[in-house]
N, C-alpha and C positions, 0 to 999 in steps of 0.2 A: 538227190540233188534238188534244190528248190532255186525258182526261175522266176523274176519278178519282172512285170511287163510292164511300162509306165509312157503312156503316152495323151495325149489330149485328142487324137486323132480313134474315133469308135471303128474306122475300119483297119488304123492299122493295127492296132488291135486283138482285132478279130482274128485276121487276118496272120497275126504273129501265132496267136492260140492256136488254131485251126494246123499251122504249120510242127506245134511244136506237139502238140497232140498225136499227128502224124509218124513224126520222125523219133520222139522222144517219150514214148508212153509213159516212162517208170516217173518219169519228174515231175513234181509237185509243182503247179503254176499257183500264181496270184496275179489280178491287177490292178493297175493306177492311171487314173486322168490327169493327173495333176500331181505337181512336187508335193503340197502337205498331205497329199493319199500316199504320196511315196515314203516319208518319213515315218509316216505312223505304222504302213506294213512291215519298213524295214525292223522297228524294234519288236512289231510283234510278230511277224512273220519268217525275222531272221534269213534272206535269201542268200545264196552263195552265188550268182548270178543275176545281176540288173540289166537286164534292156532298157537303157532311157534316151528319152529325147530330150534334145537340145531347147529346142524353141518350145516355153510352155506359158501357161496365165499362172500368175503368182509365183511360186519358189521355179525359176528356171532350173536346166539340170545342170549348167554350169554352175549355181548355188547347192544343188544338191550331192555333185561332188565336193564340193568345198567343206558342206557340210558332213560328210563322212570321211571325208581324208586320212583317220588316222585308222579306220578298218582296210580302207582301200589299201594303205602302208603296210600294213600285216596282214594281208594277204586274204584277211576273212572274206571279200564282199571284190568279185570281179565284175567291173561295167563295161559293157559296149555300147556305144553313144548310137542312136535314131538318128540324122543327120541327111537332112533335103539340101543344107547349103553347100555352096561353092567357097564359103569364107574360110581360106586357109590360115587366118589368124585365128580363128576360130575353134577351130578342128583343133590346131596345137595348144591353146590353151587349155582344153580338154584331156590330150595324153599329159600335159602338165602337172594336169591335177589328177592324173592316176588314171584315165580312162586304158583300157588295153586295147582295144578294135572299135572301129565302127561299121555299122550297117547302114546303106545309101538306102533311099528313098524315090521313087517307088520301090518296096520288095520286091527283091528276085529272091526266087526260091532255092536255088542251087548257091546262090552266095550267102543266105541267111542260115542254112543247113548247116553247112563249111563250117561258119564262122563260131558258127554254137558248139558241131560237134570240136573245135579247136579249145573252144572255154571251157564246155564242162568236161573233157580230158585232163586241161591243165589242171581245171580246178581238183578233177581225182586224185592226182599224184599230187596237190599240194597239201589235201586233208589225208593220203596215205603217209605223206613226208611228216606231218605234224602229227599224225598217231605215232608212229615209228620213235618219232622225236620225245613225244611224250611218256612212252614207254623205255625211252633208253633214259630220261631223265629220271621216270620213276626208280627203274634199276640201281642209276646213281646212289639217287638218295639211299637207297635200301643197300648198297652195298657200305655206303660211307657210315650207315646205321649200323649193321654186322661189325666194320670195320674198328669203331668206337666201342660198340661192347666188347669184340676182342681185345679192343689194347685194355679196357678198365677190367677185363677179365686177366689178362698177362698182369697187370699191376697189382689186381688183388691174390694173384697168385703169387707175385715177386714177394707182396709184401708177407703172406701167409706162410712161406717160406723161411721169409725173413723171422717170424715170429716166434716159427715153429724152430727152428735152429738158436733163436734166442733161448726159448724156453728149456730146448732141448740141453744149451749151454748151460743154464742157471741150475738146472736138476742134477748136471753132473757135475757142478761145480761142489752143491750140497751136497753130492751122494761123496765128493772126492774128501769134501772138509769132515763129512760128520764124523766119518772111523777115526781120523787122529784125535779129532775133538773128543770123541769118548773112550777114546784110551786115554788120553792128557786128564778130563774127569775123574776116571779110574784111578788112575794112578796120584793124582792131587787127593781124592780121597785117604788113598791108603798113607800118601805122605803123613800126611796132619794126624789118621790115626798115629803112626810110627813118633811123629814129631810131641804128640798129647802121652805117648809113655814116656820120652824123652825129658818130659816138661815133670812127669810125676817124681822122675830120678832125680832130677835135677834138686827139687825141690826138698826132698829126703836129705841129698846133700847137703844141702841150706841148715837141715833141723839138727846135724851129725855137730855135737858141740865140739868132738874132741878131732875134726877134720883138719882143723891148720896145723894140729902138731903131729897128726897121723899122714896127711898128705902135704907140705905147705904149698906147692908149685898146683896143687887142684885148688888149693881153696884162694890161693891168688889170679888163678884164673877167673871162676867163677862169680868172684867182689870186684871182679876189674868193671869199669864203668862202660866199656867195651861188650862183655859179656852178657850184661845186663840189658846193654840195648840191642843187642840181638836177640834176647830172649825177649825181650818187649816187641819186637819189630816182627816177628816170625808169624803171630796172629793175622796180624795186618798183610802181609805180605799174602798169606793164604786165603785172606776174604776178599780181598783185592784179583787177586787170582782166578779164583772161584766166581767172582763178580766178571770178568773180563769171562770165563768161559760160557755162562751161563749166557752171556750177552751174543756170543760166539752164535750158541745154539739155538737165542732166538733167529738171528741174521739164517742162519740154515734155516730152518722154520717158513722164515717170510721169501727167500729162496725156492724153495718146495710151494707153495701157494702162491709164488707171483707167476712160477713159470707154470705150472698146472697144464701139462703135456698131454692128459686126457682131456682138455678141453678144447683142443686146437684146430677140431674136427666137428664137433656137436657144441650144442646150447647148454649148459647147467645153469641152474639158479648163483647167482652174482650176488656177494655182498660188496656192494663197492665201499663201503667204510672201511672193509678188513683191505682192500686192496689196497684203498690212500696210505690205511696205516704201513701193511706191509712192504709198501715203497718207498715212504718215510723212513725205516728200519735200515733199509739197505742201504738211502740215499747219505745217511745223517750225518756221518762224518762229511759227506761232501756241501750237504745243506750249513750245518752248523759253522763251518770256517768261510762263509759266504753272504749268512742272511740269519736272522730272526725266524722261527717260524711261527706262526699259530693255525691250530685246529678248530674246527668248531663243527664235529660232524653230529649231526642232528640223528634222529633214530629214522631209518630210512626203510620199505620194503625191499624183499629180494627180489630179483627180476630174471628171466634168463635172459643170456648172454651168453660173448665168449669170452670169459674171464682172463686167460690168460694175454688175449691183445687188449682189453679195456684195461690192464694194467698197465701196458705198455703206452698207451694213451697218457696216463697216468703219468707214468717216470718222463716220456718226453714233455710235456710241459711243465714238469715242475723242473725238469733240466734245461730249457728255454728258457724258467725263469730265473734260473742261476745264471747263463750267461749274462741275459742280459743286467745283471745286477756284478756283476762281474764287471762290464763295461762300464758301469756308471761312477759305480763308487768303490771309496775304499776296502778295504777290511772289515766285516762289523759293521757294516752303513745300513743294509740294505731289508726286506723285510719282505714276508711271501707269508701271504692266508690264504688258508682253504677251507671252506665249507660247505657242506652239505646240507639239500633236506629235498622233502617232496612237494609238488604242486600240480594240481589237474594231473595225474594220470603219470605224472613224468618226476621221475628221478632228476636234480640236478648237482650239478658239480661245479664251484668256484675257485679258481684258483688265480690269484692277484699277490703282482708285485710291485715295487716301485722301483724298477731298473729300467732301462734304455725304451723306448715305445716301440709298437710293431713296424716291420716298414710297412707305408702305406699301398704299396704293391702287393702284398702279400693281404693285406685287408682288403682290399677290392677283389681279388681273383676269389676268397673266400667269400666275401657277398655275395657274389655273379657266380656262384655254386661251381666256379672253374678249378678250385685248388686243389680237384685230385687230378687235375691234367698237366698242375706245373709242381715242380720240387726246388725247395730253399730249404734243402737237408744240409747244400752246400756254403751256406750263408754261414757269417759268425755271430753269435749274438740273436736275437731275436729271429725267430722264424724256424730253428732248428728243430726238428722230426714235426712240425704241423702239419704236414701234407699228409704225412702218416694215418696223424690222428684222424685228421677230419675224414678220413675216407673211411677207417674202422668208423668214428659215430655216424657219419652222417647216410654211407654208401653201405655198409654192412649192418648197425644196428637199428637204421632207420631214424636218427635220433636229429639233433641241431646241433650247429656248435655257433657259437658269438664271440666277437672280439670285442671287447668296449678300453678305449683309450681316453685317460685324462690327464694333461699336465700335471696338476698336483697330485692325483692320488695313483697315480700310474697306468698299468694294464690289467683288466681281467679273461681271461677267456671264460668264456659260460659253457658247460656241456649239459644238455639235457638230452636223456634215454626214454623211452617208453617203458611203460611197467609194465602195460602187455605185452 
């Protein structure tokens, strides 16, 4: 406890010292003759108890409570006033301005004991009440800190979940399609062999001169103009075919590689071009009846990552930006680019459309690095899975994500990754 004695008077003084030395061994004294000896010990001596007097030369101590009044308020700095006068306007103007006790004049010893041991009591339990305080504030904080990694922990587990049951969906969607797929191949195969002997007979037919009077109803068939465009049409039908399954196969393919179900747990090395592509692949029927697209992926390094959620980064905003072109315009209107390349250290990714702009809600809680604490999964049109995204690049791969909006040329989002 520190005890600061301020008086202009050398024996009351003394006389408080002598008292307080006595009665109070463990407390740190300082003193003062005068108010500017007072202010200056207070900042650098920091007392928790003033003893001051009333009546001084220059800063009086009703100036020098005035002048400390907002410690006096919070509790740090307790005064009890010196006071020889009888002026009872006086005295209240004092507890007014914060004083808590006074000591009369002459000292008595029995009442200056009292009065002390009352103050630095108080003042124990008010710096035990304000550590207590301080520690249950710290706890606070520290608990609303656990509190906040739990929920971004429960979120990146909801979404890791999420991802992992995506993925898990897309692998068996592929595992469901590719058997009929390669029976349907097999068997188109063998068709066209069966249908290329059928085409050899056919043709022998054709060269048999004496066919119309040996069969008429064969070789009227076969001259029928009918006939002929089936046998013209049958090529086609089976490249056609063959073209739709092979196209089948790559869609399984890009299937198998978007969901990548070993990655969903560990880091692999990431080619994010093959992923744009492969989500291009699956998307395209939904891209192509919506928007233009163009590519422009640059030759970019591998990185680890977790490939199978940076796709899904991927499909939701390129499906964002369907929406929102969806909402703007017609049929056919609308347009989405994507490109890629590398700078300083970091992979980036562009993807810009000229459909509906972001809300600007959703653009500020992403600048103010809030928007894995809010979700506009439930929005139509622009905003749709970013919440997602931005927490796989920015909270999982360490990465940035940007929104840039233009009147004329629309929206882009920028994602950039680390390459370490």
């Amino acid at each position: 406890m520190k005890i600061l004695i301020v008086d202009d008077s050398r024996l009351i003084r003394m006389q408080t010292k002598n008292l307080m030395a006595l009665n109070f061994p463990d407390v740190q004294l300082e003193v003062a003759e005068n108010g500017d000896e007072c202010m200056k010990l207070i900042k650098r001596f920091r007392p928790d108890i003033i003893l001051l007097d009333i009546v001084m030369p220059g800063i009086s101590g009703i100036e020098v409570l005035q002048l400390i009044s907002s410690k006096i308020e919070e509790g740090y700095i307790k005064v009890i006033m010196f006071s020889s006068l009888d002026d009872q306007v006086t005295l209240k103007q004092c507890f007014e301005l914060g004083a808590s006790d006074f000591i009369s004049k002459p000292i008595e010893e029995l009442e200056t004991v009292a009065r002390l041991e009352a103050a630095i009591k108080s003042m124990s339990l008010f710096k035990d009440l304000k550590g207590a305080n301080e520690k249950l504030e710290s706890k606070n904080k520290e608990l609303l800190r656990l509190n906040e990694e739990l929920m971004e922990t429960r979120v990146q587990l909801t979404q890791s979940e999420k991802l992992a049951g995506i993925g898990q969906l897309a692998d068996g969607v592929a595992f469901e399609i590719s058997s009929p797929v390669g029976f349907a191949s097999s068997n188109l195969a063998t068709l066209r062999m069966y249908s290329q002997y059928w085409m050899s007979l056919y043709d022998k037919l054709l060269q048999k001169n004496n066919l119309k009077s040996y069969n008429p109803e064969a070789y009227e068939i076969v001259n029928s103009p009918e006939f002929n465009y089936m046998i013209s049409d049958i090529k086609s039908i089976f490249d056609d075919t063959e073209a739709s399954l092979t196209r089948t196969k790559g869609i399984i393919q890009s299937l198998k590689s978007f969901s990548r179900a070993d990655q969903q747990t560990k880091k692999n090395w990431v080619d994010l071009n093959k992923g744009v592509s492969d989500t291009i692949s699956i998307l395209r029927s939904r891209i192509e009846s919506t928007a233009m697209i163009t590519l422009d992926l640059r030759p970019i390094p591998l990185f680890l990552g977790y490939g199978s959620q940076l796709n899904q980064v991927i499909l939701n905003v390129i499906l964002n930006a369907v929406y929102a072109i969806e909402e703007k315009f017609d049929e056919g209107l609308g347009a989405i680019s994507i490109k890629s390349d590398v700078k300083n250290d970091f992979v980036r990714l562009q993807i810009c459309d000229n459909g509906l702009e972001i809300p600007q809600k959703l653009k500020e809680n992403l600048m103010s690095n809030q928007m894995a604490n809010h979700s506009f999964d439930d929005d139509i049109g622009r905003g749709v899975g970013l919440s997602m995204a931005y927490d796989i690049i920015v909270n999982i791969h360490g990465g940035r994500v940007q929104i840039k909006t233009d009147l004329t040329m629309g929206t882009c989002i920028n994602i950039e990754l680390p390459v370490d």
